[in-house]
N, C-alpha and C positions, 0 to 999 in steps of 0.2 A: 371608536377611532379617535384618537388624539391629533387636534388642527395641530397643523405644521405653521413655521413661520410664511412658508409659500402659499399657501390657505389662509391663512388671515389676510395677507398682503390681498392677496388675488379679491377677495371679498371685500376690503374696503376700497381697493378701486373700482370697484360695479359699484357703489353705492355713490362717492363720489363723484363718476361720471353722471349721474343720473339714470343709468341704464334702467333703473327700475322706473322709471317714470312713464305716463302715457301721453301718447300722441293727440292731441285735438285738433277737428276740423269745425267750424263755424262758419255759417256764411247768413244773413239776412237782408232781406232787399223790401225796399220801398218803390211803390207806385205812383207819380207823382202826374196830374195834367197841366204840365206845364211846358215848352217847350227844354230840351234836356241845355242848350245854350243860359240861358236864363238861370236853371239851376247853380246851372258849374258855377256859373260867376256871383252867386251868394254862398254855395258853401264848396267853392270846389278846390279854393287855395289850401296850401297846407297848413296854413297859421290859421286859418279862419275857425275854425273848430270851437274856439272859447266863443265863438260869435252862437255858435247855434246848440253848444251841446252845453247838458245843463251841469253837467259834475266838471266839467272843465273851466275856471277862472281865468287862466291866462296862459298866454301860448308867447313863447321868444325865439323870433329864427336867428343861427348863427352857422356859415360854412365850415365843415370839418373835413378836412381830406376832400376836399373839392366837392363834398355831399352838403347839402342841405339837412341840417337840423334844426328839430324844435324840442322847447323844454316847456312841457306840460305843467302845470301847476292843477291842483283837485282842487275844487271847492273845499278837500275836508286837508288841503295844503300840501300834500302828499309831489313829489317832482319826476316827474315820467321822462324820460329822453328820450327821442326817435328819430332815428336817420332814414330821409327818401335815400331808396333804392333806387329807383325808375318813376318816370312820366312819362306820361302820354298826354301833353296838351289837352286840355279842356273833355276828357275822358277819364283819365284814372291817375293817380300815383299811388306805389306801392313805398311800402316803409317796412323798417325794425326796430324793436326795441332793446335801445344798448344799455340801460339803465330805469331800473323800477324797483319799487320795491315789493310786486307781485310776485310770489314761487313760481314765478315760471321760465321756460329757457326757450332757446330760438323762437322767440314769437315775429313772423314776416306775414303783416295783412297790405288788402288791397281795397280802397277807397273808389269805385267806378259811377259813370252816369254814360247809361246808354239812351239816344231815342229810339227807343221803341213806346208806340202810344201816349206819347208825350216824353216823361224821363223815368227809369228804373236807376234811381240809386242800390248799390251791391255794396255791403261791408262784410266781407272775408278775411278770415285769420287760419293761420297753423302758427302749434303752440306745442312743447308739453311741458307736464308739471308732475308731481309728485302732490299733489293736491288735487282732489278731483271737486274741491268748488270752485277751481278756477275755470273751466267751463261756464260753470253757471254764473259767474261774476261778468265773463267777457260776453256770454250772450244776452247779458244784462249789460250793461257797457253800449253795445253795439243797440239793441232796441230802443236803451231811451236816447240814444242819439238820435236814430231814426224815427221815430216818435216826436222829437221837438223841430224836425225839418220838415215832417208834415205837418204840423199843428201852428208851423212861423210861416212859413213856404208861401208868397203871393201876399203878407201880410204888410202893409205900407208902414 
């Protein structure tokens, strides 16, 4: 069978939209004893992130569209943008990322500190990509963040 121009057409808009792409869920949480008030207010602002996380260097808030954003800088200099979505005072903000330069598309996580038995910090993402190490990069991502808030966490 010979493609048609309506066949090719039709085939490189699936490709372009991303439709061949998969969807990712993420989620990992920390157990922390300490009261979950105390938490929030060393890593619960949205700029604080270079404060506790270790591949992040620098964080700049700036309002867009009456949203709060920040521009991420990597330790390896790389620039991440992310606009809050929503807050929840001293519990959770969620965010998205409007500019990176990870393969990946609608990525919207949520940053949380519940008390239950002191504080569970929650970092949650949906993503997809066309790349299936971006999974493994964001589950990486999210651990050694949480990993340097227990290992600082109560630390003077």
């Amino acid at each position: 069978m010979k493609p048609t121009a309506m066949m090719i057409a039709t085939f490189a808009g699936f490709l372009a939209t991303g439709a061949g792409a998969a969807n990712y869920q993420v989620q990992r949480t920390l157990q922390l004893p300490f009261p979950s008030t105390e938490v929030w207010h060393l890593i619960g602002d949205f700029c604080d992130i270079d404060d506790w996380h270790p591949d992040i260097s620098g964080c700049a808030l700036k309002a867009v569209e009456g949203r709060l954003e920040r521009i991420l800088t990597t330790t390896e200099g790389a620039a991440i943008v992310e606009q809050r979505i929503a807050v929840e005072s001293g519990l959770s903000y969620t965010y998205k990322i409007s500019a990176s330069p990870l393969p990946i598309e609608g990525f919207t996580a949520t940053f949380s500190i519940e008390p239950i038995d002191g504080a569970r910090v929650t970092w949650s993402a949906r993503f997809s990509s066309d790349d299936p190490s971006m999974e493994a990069a964001i589950i990486e991502l999210f651990e050694t963040g949480l990993a340097a808030i227990e290992s600082n966490i109560g630390v003077e």
